[in-house]
VEXVO-347444 format. One record per residue (C-alpha): residue in three letters; x, y, z. Coordinates in pm, whole numbers. Layout:
BEGIN
{pt ALA; {X; Y; Z}}
...
***
This chain:
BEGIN
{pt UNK; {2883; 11036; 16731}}
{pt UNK; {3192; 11188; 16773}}
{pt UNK; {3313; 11382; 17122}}
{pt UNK; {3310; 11761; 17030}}
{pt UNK; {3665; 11878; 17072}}
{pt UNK; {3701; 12096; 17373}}
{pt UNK; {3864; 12467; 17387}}
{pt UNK; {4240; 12418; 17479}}
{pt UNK; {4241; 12617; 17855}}
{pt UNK; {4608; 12739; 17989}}
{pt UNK; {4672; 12782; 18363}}
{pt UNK; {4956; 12999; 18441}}
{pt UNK; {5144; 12984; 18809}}
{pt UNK; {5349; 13278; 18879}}
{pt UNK; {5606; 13188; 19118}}
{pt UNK; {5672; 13477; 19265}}
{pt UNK; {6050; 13621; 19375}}
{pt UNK; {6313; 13463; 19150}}
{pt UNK; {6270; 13022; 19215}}
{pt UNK; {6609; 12889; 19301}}
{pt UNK; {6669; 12703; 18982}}
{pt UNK; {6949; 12480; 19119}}
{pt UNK; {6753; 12357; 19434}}
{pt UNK; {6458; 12283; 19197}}
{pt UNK; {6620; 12037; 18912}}
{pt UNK; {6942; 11915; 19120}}
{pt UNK; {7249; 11872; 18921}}
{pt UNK; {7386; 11629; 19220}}
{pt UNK; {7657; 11436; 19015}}
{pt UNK; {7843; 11800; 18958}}
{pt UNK; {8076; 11839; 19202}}
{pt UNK; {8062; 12273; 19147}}
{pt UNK; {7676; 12240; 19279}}
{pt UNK; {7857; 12076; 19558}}
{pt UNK; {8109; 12353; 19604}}
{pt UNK; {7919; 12648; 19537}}
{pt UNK; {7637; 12577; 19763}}
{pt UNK; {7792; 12490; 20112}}
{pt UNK; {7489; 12635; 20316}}
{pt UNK; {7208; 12573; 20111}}
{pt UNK; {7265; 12283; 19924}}
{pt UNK; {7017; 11965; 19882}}
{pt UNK; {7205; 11638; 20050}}
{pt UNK; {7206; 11333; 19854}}
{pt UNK; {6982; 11130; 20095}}
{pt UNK; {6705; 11429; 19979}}
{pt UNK; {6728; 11415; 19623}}
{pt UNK; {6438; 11178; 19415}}
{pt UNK; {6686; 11107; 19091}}
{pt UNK; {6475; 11171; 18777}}
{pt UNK; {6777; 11029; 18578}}
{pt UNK; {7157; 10985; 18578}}
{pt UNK; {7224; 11375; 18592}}
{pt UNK; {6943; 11538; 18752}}
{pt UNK; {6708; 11544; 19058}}
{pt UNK; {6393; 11671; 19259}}
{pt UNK; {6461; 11781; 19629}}
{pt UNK; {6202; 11546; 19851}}
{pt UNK; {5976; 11812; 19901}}
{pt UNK; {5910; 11829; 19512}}
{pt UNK; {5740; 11435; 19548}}
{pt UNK; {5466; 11530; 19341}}
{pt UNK; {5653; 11654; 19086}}
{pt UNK; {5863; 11383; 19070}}
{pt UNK; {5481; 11172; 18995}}
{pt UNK; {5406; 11430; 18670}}
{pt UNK; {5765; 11348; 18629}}
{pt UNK; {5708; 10967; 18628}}
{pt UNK; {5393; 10962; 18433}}
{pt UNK; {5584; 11145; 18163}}
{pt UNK; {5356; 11480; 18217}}
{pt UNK; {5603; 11731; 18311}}
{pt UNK; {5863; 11933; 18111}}
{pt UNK; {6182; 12046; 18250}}
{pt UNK; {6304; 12368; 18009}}
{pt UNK; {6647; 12428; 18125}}
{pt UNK; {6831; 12777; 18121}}
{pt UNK; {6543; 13002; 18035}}
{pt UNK; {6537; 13350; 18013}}
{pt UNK; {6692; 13621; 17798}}
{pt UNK; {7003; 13842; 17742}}
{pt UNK; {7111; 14080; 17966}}
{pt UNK; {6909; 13996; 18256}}
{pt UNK; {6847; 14307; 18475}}
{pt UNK; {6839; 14086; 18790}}
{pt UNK; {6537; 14317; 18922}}
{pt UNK; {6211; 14164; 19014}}
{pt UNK; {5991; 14450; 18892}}
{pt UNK; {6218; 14485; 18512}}
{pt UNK; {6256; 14104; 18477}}
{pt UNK; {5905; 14009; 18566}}
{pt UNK; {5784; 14312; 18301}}
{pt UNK; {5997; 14144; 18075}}
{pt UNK; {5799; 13779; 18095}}
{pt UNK; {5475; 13962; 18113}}
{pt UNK; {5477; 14197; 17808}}
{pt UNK; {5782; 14011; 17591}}
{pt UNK; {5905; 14365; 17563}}
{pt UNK; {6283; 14346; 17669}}
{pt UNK; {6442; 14639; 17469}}
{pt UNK; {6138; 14898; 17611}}
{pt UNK; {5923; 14884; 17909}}
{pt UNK; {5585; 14736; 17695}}
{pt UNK; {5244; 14853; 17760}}
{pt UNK; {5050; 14502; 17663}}
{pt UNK; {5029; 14209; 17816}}
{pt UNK; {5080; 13870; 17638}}
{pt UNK; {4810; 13705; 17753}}
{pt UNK; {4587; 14017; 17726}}
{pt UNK; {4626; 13983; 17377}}
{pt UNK; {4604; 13625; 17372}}
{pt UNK; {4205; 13672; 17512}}
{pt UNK; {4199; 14020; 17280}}
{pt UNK; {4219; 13759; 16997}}
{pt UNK; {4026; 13455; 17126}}
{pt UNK; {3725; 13719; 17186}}
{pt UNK; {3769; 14053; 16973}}
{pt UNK; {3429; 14165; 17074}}
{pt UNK; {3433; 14050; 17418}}
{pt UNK; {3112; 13856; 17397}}
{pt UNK; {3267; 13665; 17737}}
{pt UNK; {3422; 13887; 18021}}
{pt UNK; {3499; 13551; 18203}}
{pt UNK; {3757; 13421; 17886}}
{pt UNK; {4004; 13521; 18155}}
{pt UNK; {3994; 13486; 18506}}
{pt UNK; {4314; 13547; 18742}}
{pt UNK; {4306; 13482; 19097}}
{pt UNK; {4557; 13671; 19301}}
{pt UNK; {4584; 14031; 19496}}
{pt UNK; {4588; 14230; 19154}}
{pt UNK; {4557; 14247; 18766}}
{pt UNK; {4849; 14131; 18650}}
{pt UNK; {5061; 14239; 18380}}
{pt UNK; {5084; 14016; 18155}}
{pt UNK; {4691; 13995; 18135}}
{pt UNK; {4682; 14386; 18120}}
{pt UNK; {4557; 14539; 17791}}
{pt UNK; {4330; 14859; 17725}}
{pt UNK; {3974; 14746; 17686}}
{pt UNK; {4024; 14359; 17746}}
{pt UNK; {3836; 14249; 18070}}
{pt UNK; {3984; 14005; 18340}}
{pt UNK; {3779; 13863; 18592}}
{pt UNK; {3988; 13933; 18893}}
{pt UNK; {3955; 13694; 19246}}
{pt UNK; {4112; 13828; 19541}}
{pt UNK; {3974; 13566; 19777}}
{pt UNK; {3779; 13262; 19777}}
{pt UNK; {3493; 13228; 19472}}
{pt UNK; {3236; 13198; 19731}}
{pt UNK; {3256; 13510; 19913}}
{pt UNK; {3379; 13696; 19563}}
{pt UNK; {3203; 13949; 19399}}
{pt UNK; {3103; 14331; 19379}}
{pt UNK; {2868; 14456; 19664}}
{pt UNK; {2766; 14122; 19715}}
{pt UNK; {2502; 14221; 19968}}
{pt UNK; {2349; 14419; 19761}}
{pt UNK; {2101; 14151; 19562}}
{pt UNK; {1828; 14382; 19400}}
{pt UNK; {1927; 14344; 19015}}
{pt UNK; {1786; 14733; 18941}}
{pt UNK; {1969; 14869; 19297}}
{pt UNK; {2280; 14671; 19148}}
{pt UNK; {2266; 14800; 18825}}
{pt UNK; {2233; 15178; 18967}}
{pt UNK; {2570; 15142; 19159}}
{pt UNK; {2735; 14994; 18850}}
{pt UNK; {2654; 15304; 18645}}
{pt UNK; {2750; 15516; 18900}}
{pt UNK; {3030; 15365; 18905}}
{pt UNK; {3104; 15371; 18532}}
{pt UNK; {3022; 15764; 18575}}
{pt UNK; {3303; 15793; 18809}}
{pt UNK; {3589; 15729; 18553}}
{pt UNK; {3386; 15866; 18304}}
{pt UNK; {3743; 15934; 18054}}
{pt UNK; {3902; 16302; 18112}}
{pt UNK; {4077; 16417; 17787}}
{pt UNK; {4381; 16240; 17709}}
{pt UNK; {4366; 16017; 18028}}
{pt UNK; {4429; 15674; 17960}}
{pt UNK; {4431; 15569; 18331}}
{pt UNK; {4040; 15667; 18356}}
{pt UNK; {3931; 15496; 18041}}
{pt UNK; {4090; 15232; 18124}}
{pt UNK; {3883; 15225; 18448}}
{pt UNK; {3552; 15270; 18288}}
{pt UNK; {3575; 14990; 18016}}
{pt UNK; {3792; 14700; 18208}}
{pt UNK; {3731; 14811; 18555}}
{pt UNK; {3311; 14767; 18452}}
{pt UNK; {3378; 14461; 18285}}
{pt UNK; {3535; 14330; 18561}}
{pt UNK; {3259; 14400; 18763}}
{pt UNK; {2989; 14204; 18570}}
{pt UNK; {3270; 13944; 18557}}
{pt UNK; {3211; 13925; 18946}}
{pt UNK; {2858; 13806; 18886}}
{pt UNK; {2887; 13506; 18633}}
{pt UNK; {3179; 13358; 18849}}
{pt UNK; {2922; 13369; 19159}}
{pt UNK; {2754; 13055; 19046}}
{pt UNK; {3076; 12876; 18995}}
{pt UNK; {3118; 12673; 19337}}
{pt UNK; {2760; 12586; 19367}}
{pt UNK; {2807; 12393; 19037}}
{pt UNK; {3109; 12214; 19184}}
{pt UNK; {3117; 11866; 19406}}
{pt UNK; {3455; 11703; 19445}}
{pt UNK; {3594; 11433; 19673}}
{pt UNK; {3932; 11580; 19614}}
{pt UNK; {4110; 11730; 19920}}
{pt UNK; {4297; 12044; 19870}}
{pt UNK; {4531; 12149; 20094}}
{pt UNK; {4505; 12465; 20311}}
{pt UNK; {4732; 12669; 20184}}
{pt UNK; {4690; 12980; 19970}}
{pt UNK; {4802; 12849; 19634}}
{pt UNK; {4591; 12540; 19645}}
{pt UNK; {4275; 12752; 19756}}
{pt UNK; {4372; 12953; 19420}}
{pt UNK; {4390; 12605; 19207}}
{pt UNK; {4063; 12494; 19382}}
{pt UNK; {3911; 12767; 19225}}
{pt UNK; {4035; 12740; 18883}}
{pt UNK; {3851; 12416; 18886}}
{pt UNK; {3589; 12535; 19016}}
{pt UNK; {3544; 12790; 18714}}
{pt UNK; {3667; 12538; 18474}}
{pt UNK; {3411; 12294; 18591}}
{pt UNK; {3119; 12557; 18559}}
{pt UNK; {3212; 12543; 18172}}
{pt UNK; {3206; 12916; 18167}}
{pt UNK; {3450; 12951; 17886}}
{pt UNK; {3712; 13084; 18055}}
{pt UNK; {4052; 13008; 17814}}
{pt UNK; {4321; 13171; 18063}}
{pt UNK; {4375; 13143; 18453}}
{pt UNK; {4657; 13292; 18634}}
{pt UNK; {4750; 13247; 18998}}
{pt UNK; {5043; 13304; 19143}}
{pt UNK; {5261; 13166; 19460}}
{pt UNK; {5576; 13290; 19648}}
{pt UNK; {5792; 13494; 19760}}
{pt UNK; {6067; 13287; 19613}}
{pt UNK; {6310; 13577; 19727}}
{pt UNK; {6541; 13391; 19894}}
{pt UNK; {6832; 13622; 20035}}
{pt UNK; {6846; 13475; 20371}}
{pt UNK; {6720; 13163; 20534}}
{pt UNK; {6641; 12952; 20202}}
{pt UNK; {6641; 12552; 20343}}
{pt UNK; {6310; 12584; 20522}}
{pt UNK; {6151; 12877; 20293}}
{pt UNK; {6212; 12717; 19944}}
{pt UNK; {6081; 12367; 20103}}
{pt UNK; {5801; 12475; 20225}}
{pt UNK; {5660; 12710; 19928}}
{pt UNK; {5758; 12387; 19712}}
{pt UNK; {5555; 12143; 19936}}
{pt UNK; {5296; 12400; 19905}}
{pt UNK; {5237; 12443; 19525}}
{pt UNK; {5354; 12077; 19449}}
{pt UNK; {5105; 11924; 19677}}
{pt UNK; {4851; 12184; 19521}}
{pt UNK; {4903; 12099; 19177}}
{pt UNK; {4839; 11735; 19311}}
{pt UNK; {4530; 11779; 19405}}
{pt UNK; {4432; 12033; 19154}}
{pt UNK; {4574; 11764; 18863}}
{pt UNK; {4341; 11446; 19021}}
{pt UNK; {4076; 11699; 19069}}
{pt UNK; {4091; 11757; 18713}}
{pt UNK; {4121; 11388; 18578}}
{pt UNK; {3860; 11254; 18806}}
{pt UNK; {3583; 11493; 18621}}
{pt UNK; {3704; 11439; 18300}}
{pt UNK; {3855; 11810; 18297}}
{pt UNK; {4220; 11742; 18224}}
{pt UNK; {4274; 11640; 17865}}
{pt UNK; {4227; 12018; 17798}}
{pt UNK; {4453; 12179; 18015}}
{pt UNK; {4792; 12271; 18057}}
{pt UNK; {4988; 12465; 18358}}
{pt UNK; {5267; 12651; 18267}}
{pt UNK; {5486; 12745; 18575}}
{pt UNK; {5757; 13038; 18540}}
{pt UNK; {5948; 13262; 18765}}
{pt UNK; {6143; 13568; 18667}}
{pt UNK; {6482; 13460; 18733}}
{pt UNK; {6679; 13218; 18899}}
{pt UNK; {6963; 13241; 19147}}
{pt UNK; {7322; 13301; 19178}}
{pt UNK; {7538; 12990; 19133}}
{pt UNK; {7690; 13061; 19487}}
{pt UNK; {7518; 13071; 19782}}
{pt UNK; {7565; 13368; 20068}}
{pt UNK; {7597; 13142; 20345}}
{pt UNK; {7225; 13156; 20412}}
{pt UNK; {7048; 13196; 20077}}
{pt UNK; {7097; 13312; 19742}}
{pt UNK; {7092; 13628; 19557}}
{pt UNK; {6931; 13711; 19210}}
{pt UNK; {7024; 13547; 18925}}
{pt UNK; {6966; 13478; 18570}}
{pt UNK; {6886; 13173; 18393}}
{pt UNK; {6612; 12934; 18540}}
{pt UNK; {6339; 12695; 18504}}
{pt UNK; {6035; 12638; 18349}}
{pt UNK; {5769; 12368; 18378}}
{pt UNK; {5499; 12260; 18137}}
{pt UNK; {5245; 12007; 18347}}
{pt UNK; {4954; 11837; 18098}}
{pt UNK; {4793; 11538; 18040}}
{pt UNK; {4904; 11640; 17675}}
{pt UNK; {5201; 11723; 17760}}
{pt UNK; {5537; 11484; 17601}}
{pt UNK; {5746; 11508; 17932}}
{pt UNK; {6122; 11493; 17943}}
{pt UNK; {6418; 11764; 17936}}
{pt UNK; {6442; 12020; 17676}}
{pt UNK; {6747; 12263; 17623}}
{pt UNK; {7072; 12219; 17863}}
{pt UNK; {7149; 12344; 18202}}
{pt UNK; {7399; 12618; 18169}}
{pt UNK; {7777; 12553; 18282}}
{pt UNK; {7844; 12614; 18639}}
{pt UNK; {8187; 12639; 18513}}
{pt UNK; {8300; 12956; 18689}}
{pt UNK; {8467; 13094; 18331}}
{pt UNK; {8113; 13072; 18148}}
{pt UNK; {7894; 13250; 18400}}
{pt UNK; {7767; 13610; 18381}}
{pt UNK; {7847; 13814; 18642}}
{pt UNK; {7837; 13480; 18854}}
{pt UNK; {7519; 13363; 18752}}
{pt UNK; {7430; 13061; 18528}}
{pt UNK; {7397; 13200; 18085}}
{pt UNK; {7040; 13199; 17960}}
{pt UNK; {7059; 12952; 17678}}
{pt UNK; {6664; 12899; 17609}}
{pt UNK; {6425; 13224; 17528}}
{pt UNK; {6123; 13215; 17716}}
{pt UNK; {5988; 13348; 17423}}
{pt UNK; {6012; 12996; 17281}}
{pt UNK; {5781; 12864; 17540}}
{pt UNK; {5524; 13114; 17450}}
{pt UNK; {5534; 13027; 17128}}
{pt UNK; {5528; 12649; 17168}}
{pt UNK; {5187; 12738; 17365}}
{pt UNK; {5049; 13000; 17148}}
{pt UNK; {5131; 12777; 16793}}
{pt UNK; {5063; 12412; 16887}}
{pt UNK; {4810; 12468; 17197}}
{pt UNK; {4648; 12813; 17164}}
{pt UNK; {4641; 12719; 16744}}
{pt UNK; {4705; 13153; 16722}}
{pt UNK; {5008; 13297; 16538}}
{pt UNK; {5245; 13362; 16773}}
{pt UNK; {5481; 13619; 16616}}
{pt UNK; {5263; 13933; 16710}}
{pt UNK; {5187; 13817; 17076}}
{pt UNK; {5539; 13777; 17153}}
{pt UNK; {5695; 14047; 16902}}
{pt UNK; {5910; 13820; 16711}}
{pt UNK; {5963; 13440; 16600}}
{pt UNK; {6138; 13203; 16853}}
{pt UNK; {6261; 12844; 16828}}
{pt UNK; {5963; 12648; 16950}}
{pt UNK; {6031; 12320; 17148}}
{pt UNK; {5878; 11943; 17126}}
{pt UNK; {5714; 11970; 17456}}
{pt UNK; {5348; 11930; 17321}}
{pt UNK; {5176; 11592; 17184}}
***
């Protein structure tokens, strides 16, 4: 009898703050990474070579495994024209595809719009950070939000009386009962309430989990621990999002960039064998963005905002190697002294959304993009 396929699952990783592209993927035989980052640059004795061009700093080890095992694609220069170099317009920009007009939909709020139209499952989407974020915003699609760990998550979890429960919920749902022409409040009532009974199917989540995996203490990996968690409980959930940072590296980078590396390297780590030791991973890729990269040179202490940057793709289906080109450092062929987009991140999406997510990608990501190889 054959296996019945499983549901393809994406995990997205925010990383917060604008990720120093150059200190990531190491151009260390260019000798203008050399002279353009005097303060912050990665010595040679701390580079793990991937190949003749390009490195990992030490502190990206685990990476360099994916790397090894040929699960982990490098997309080089991404981003799009005319970067605004502003955390709050760029990030907009990767969360709604929208980079002519401030959008009002998320991508991946459409993504779950389509995978459940009548939202029969209020878990297809669960995001685990402070807030809802954008790009899984969308009028009348719930997300299960997690603010802290699964364990102690939920709405008025000491209340336990199903009819008591049930009275606070509509009371609540009477509270942003919709007022005439206000979006804001019926968006409250319908996602905020869905949210809610989202709180309640995730509760049973960690009892349904036993691991010998060690996670490290750190925020992030607390955030992939849960993913598993919920993707072990075979809940249906199709979309996670986390997020990690601040990358905003203005001042003091060398210690700050290593350690929020270390941290969300090592996580992935764990979160990766977690997944292949229960069988878990052969439906699951992480896709790991961050709204810009940095200026080619450095301040003397960090860097400032950039443009172009990287992208990973991490999967046990995933064909690893480069794809696209780092921009030129050449000093003649940067923008405003940042390295040229050459790659759309709209052609990631739609790599993901066409070969993975099997949906048409044009109307997610408002337009067709070149689509990359990076999928088996």
């Amino acid at each position: 009898m054959a296996a019945m396929q499983k549901d393809p699952v994406l995990v997205v990783v925010q990383l917060t703050g604008g990720n120093d592209y150059l200190n990531t993927v190491v151009p260390y035989n260019n000798p203008l990474y050399r002279d353009n980052r005097k303060a912050v640059g990665i010595g040679d004795n701390q580079i793990l070579r991937l190949d003749g061009d390009y490195g990992f700093p030490s502190f990206l080890a685990p990476m360099k495994r994916f790397w090894d095992e040929g699960k982990l694609a490098i997309m080089h220069g991404v981003g799009y024209l005319d970067s605004p170099r502003s955390h709050f317009r760029s990030m907009d920009i990767w969360h709604t595809c929208e980079a002519d007009k401030v959008g009002t939909e998320g991508w991946l709020g459409r993504v779950v719009r389509e995978i459940d139209p009548k939202k029969e499952n209020v878990v297809t989407a669960v995001s685990f950070g402070p807030c809802l974020f954008r790009a899984l915003a969308v009028p009348g699609v719930p997300v299960a939000c997690v603010a802290g760990p699964l364990e102690t998550y939920g709405f008025l979890p000491a209340i336990q009386e199903k009819a008591q429960r049930q009275a606070v919920l509509d009371r609540f749902s009477r509270m942003y009962t919709p007022i005439p022409g206000s979006g804001v409040m019926e968006y409250m009532a319908t996602t905020g309430l869905d949210s809610l009974k989202g709180a309640d199917i995730l509760k049973v989540a960690p009892g349904k989990y036993a691991s010998e995996i060690k996670y490290p203490d750190t925020p992030i990996a607390r955030k992939l621990k849960g993913i598993a968690q919920v993707h072990f409980a075979d809940l249906g959930t199709r979309v996670f999002y986390c997020d990690h940072g601040s990358f905003d590296t203005h001042a003091g980078q060398g210690p700050i960039h290593a350690n929020l590396w270390t941290s969300v390297s090592q996580g992935l780590e764990a979160f990766m064998a977690d997944l292949r030791a229960h069988d878990k991973a052969d439906n699951v890729i992480i896709l790991m963005f961050s709204e810009f990269g940095r200026r080619v040179r450095d301040n003397g202490s960090g860097t400032d905002h950039g443009a172009a940057g990287v992208t990973f793709v991490i999967g046990d289906r995933v064909k690893g190697g480069h794809y696209g080109e780092m921009p030129s450092l050449e000093g003649g062929k940067l923008v405003q002294g940042d390295l040229n987009p050459n790659m759309d991140f709209r052609g990631i999406y739609s790599t993901i959304l066409d070969k993975w997510l099997h949906m048409d990608p044009v109307r997610i990501v408002n337009g067709t993009y070149d689509q990359l190889a990076f999928l088996n």
